[in-house]
C-alpha positions in Angstrom: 69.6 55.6 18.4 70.8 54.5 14.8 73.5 52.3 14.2 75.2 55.1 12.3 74.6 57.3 15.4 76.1 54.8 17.5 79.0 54.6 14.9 79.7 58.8 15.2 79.4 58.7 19.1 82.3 55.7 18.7 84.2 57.2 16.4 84.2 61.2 18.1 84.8 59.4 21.8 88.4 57.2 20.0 89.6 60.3 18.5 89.1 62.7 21.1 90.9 60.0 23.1 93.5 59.9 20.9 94.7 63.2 20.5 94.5 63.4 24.3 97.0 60.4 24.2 99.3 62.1 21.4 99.2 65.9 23.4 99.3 64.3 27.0 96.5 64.1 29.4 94.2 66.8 29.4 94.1 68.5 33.4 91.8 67.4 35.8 89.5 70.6 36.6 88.3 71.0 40.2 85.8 74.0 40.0 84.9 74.7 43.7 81.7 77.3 43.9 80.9 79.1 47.2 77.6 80.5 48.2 76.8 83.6 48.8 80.9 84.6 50.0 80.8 88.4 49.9 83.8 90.3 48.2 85.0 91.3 51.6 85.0 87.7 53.8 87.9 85.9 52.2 91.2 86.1 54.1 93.2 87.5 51.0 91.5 90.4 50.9 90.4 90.9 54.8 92.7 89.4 57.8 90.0 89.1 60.2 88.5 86.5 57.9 90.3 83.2 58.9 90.8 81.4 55.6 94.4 80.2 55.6 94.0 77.2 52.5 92.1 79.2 50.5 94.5 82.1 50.9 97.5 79.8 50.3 96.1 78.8 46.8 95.3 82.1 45.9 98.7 83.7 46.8 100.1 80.3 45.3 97.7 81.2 42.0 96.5 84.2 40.2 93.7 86.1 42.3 91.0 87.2 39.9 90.2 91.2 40.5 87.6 91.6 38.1 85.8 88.2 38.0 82.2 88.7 37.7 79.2 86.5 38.3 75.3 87.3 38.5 73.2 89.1 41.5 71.5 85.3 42.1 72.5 82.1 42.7 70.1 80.2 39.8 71.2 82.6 37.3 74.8 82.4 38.4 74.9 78.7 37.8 73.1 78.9 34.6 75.8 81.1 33.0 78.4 78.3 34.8 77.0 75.9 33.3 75.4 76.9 29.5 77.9 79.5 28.8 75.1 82.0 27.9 73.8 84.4 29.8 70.8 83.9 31.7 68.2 86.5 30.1 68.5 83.9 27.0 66.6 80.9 28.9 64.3 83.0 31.1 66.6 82.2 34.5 67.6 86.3 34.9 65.3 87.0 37.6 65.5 85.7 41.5 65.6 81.6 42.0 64.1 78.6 41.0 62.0 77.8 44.3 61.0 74.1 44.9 57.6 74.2 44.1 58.2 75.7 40.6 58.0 74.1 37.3 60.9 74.8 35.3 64.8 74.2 35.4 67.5 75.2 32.7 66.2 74.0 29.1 66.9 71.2 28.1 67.7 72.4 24.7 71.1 73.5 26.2 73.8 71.0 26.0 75.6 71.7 29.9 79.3 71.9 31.0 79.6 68.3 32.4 78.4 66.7 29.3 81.0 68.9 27.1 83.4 67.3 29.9 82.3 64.0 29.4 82.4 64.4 26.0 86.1 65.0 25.7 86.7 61.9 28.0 85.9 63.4 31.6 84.9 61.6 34.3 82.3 63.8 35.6 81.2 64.5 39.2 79.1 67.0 41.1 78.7 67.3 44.9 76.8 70.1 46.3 74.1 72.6 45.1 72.1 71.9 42.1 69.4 74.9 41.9 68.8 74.7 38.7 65.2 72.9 38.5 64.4 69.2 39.1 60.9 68.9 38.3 61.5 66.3 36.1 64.3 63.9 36.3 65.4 65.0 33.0 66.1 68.3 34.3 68.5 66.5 37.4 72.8 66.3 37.3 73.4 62.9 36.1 70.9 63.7 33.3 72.5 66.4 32.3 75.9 65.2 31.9 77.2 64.1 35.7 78.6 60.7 36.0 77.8 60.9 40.5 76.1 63.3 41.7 76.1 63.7 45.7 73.8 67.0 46.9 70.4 68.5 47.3 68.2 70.0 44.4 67.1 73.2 46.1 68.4 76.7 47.2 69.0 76.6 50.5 68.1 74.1 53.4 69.6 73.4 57.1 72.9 72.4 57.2 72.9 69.7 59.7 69.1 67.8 59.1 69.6 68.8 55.2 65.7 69.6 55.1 64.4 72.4 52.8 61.5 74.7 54.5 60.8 74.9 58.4 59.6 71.8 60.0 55.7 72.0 60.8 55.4 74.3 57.9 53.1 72.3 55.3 55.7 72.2 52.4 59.2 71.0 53.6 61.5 67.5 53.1 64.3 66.3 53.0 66.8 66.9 50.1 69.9 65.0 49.8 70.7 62.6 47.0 73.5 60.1 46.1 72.8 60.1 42.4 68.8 59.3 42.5 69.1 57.9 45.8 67.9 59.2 49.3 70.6 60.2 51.8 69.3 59.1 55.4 72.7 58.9 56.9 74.1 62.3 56.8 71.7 63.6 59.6 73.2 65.8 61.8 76.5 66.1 60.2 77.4 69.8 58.5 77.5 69.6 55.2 80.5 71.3 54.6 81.9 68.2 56.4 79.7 65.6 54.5 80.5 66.7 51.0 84.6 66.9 51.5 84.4 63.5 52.4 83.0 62.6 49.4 85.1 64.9 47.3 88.0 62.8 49.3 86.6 59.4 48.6 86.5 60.0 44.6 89.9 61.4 45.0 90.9 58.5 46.3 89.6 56.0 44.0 89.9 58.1 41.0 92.2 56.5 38.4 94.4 58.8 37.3 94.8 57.4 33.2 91.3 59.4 33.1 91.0 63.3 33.5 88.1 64.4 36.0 86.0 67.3 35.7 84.7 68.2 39.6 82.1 70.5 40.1 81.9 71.3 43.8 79.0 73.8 44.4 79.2 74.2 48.7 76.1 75.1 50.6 78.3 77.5 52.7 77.8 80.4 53.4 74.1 80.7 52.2 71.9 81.2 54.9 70.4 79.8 57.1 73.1 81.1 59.1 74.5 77.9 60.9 77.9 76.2 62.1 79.9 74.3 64.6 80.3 76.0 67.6 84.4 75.5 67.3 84.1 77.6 64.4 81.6 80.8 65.5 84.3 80.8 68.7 87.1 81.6 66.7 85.5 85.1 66.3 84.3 85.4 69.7 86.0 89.4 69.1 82.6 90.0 66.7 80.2 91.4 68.5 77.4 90.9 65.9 76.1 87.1 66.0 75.0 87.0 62.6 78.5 88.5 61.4 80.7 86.1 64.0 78.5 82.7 62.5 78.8 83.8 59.1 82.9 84.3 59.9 82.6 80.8 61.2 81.3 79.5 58.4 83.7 81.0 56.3 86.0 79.3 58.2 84.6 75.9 58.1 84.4 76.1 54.2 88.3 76.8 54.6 88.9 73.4 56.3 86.8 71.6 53.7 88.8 73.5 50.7 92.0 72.3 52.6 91.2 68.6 52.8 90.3 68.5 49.5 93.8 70.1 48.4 95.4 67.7 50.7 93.7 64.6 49.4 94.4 65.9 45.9 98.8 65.9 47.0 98.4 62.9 48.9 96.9 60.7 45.7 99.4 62.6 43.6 96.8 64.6 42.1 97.2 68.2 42.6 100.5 68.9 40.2 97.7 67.4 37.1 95.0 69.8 38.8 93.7 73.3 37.4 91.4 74.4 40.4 89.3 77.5 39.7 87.2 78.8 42.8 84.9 81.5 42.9 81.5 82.6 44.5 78.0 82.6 42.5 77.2 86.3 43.8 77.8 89.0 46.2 77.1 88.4 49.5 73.8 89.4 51.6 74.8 92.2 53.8 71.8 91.6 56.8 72.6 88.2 56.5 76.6 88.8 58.1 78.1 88.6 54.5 80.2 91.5 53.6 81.6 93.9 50.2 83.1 96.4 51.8 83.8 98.8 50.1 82.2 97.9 47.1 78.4 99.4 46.7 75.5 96.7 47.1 75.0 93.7 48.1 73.2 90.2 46.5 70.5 90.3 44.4 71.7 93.3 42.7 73.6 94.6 39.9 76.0 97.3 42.0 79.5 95.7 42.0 78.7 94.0 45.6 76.1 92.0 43.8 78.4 90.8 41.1 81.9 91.4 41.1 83.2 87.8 43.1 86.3 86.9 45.2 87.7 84.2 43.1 91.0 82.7 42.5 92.8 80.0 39.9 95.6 77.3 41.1 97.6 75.0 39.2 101.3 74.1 38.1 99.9 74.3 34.3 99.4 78.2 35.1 102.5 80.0 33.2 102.5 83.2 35.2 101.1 82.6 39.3 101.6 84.8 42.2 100.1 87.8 41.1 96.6 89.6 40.7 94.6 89.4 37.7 92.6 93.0 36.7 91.1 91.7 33.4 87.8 91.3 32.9 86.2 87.7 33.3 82.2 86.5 33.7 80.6 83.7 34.8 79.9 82.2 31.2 83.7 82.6 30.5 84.3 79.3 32.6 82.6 77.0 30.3 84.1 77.6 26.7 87.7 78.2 28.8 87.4 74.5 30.5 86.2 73.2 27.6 89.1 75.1 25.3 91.9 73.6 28.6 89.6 70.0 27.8 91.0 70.2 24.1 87.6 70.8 22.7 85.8 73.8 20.9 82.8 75.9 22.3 79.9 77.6 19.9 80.9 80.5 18.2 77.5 82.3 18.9 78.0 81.5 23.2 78.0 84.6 24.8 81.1 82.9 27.2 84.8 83.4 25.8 87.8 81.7 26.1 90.2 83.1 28.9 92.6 80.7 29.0 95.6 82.5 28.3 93.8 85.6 30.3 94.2 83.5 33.7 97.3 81.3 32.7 100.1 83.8 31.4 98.0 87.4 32.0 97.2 88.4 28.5 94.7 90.5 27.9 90.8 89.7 28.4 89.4 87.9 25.4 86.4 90.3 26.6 86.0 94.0 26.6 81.9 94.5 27.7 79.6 91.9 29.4 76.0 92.2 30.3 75.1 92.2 34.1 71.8 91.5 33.9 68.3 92.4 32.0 65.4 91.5 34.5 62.2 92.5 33.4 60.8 91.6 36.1 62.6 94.1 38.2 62.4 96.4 35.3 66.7 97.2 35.9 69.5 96.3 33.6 73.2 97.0 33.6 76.0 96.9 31.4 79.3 97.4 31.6 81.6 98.3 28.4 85.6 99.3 28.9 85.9 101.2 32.1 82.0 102.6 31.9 79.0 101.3 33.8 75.5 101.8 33.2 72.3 100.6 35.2 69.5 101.6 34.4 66.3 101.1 35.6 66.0 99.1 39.2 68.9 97.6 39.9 67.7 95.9 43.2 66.7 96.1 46.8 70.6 96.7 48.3 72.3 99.6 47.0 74.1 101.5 50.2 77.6 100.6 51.4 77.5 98.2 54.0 80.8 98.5 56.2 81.4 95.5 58.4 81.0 95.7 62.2 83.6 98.2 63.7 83.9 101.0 60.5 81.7 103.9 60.3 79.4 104.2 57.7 79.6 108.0 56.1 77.9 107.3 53.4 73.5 107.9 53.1 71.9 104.1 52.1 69.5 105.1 49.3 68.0 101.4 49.0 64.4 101.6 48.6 64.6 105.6 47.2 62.3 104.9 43.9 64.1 108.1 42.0 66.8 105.0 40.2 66.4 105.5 36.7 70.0 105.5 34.5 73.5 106.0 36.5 77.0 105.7 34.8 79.6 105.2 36.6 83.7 105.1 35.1 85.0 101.9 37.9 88.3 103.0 36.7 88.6 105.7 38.6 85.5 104.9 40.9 85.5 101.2 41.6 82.5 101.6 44.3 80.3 103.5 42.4 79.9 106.9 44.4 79.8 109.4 41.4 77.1 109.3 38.5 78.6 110.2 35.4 74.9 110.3 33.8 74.3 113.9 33.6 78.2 114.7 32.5 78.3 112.0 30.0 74.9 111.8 28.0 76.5 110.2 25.0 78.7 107.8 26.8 74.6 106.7 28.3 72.8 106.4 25.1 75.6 104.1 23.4 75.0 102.2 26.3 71.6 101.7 26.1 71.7 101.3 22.6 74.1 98.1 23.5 71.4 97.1 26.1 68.5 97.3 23.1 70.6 95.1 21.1 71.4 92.6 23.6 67.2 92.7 24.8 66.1 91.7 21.5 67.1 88.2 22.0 65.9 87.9 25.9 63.3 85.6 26.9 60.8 86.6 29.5 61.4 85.5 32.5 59.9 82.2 33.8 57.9 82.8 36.7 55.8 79.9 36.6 52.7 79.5 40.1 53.9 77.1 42.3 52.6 73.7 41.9 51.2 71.8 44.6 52.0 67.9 43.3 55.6 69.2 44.4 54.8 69.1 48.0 57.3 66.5 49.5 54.4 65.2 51.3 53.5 63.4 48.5 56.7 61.9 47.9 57.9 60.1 51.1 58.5 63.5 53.2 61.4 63.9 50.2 62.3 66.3 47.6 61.6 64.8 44.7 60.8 65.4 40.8 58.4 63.4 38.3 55.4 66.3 38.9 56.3 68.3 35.9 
């Protein structure tokens, strides 16, 4: 780097400083992402659902109604954490497995690094999922001062190893920074990564504003917890519905500790936290969205439309629900705009600031679900209207939970999807096409979607490449074969 580089990172890092120092200390921003929570398993929206900290902040906060994320979890945390929406970097479609060469581009400046820039301290425990090939693709490359997690989708909870032992590609995957956890067998992870969410609490020094980014494994699959937990439900009949509940539950505690360790360090009054899920949760997997239509991987309102909530004192109107429209690449330019910095005018994210903190109106009126052209589906939705067309994915019944009586026919796997429009005003879980009433109200819609496709980029779906195998890297998860 030039000396005159050096002299413009000096120069940009004193003044942002400064005019922190003459406006007052920026928040810290807790940003707490759960996987895979359906609409229907929080306790604010369904009793049976034991969630009593999460429910306290939410009632406390401003419980977002119409919050919206992506049908997966790569693509979710790619709008998190770019601002744009997947289809623009190739991550719409499914995951990035751990075998495949790719990751978010590097050409995109992420979320912590905006932090950092604006004098964050910057720290990430949990789920990456967004490629690690190369260490270049990793957290603390990409903006994250610690980094305390695993790289991959999914993996068990308690021996934090990705793919089924005796199967010839699995490890282990679980890093502190670059380094190999060993220690942390046999403790849940839920339990493991509160502890370190704790510990930097505790140390934290509180003359610097921190930016945490806490991605939990729970409640992805596999379906696993303590035994204390799946007995609090011992009234579900269904075992994967009564371990999922658990699990649920179990995330609860670990959001709880955290609050508490953020009042007992004196932290939580300086504290804006935002919590939300990165999709809808899989229906045969225990997760429910009752009564919304569809389930994960899909673009019906089950696949996208997450239980979320915001906390903090700095929030001028709390204690109510939120019904304006908010998406996944929202988070970034809004943290960024609360940071006391300025996003890119062309991000497809908006400021919502003063949408979540005193109720105004959503800086948003349309947002993109999804364009996959790999599952040939897209959806939009624009003011009240709703169109998918094409496939929009595997799930697309209503899936009551255990104990209510499904009347409706599941048409998942009927091939006769093509374009549906649907008016969530009046029909929030999608029973009555509009298509055939409302041709007009279609083709401006599609026209919107033709626009938007112009600038997508195929999806990557690179083969999988064998040099990943963590047999050749110590029995660990590891990049450097990209």
């Amino acid at each position: 780097m030039s000396r005159r580089c050096h002299l413009d990172l000096f120069l940009l890092t004193f003044f942002t400083l400064c005019c922190h120092k003459c406006h007052g200390k920026p928040p810290n921003i807790l940003f707490i992402v759960a996987d895979d929570l359906g609409w229907n398993d929080v306790g604010f929206r369904n009793p049976a659902i034991k969630t009593p900290n999460i429910d306290k902040l939410a009632y406390e906060g401003v419980i977002l109604n119409q919050s919206y994320v992506q049908p997966w979890c790569t693509p979710s945390r790619t709008a998190f954490m770019t601002g744009y929406y997947p289809f623009r970097s190739g991550l719409q479609h499914g995951v990035i497995h751990g075998t495949e060469p790719c990751g978010v581009p590097l050409k995109y400046t992420l979320l912590p690094q905006k932090m950092k820039d604006l004098g964050y301290e910057t720290h990430m425990i949990g789920k990456w999922h967004l490629g690690f090939c190369r260490w270049e693709y990793t957290p603390t490359y990409r903006g994250f001062d610690t980094f305390y997690g695993y790289y991959n989708g999914a993996e068990d909870y308690y021996t934090h190893v990705q793919g089924k032992l005796g199967h010839h590609v699995h490890g282990l995957d679980f890093r502190d920074n670059k380094a190999v956890v060993t220690d942390q067998n046999g403790t849940y992870s839920s339990f493991s990564y509160y502890k370190r969410a704790v510990q930097i609490i505790s140390k934290h020094n509180s003359s610097m504003p921190m930016f945490m980014y806490l991605p939990f494994q729970s409640v992805h699959a596999p379906i696993e917890v303590p035994k204390v937990y799946e007995d609090m439900y011992l009234n579900i009949k269904n075992a994967s519905r009564r371990i999922y509940s658990g699990m649920v539950t179990a995330l609860d505690d670990a959001v709880g500790n955290i609050t508490e360790a953020l009042k007992d360090y004196g932290l939580i009054n300086d504290t804006l936290m935002v919590f939300t899920t990165d999709n809808g949760g899989p229906s045969h997997l225990g997760a429910n969205n009752w009564p919304l239509r569809g389930a994960k991987t899909t673009t019906w309102e089950g696949g996208t439309r997450g239980s979320g909530f915001v906390h903090g004192s700095m929030l001028k109107k709390k204690g109510y629900v939120n019904n304006e429209l908010i998406h996944a690449v929202d988070w970034l330019p809004t943290f960024v705009a609360v940071a006391g910095g300025k996003s890119e005018s062309d991000m497809d994210g908006v400021n919502q600031w003063r949408t979540v903190s005193e109720g105004q109106p959503s800086a948003r009126t349309e947002f993109v679900y999804n364009i996959d052209d790999v599952l040939n589906g897209s959806a939009i939705r624009v003011g009240d209207f709703k169109l998918l067309h094409g496939n929009p994915g595997r799930w697309s019944g209503w899936y009551p939970p255990p104990g209510i009586e499904n009347v409706h026919r599941d048409p998942s796997g009927e091939a006769h999807f093509s374009e549906m429009l649907f008016n969530l005003a009046d029909d929030p879980n999608e029973y009555n096409d509009l298509s055939k009433a409302m041709p007009q109200m279609v083709e401006k819609l599609k026209a919107k979607i033709s626009m938007y496709k112009k600038d997508m980029i195929p999806a990557l779906n690179p083969d999988p490449e064998p040099k990943a195998n963590p047999k050749y890297w110590g029995g660990v998860w590891s990049p450097g074969w990209c």
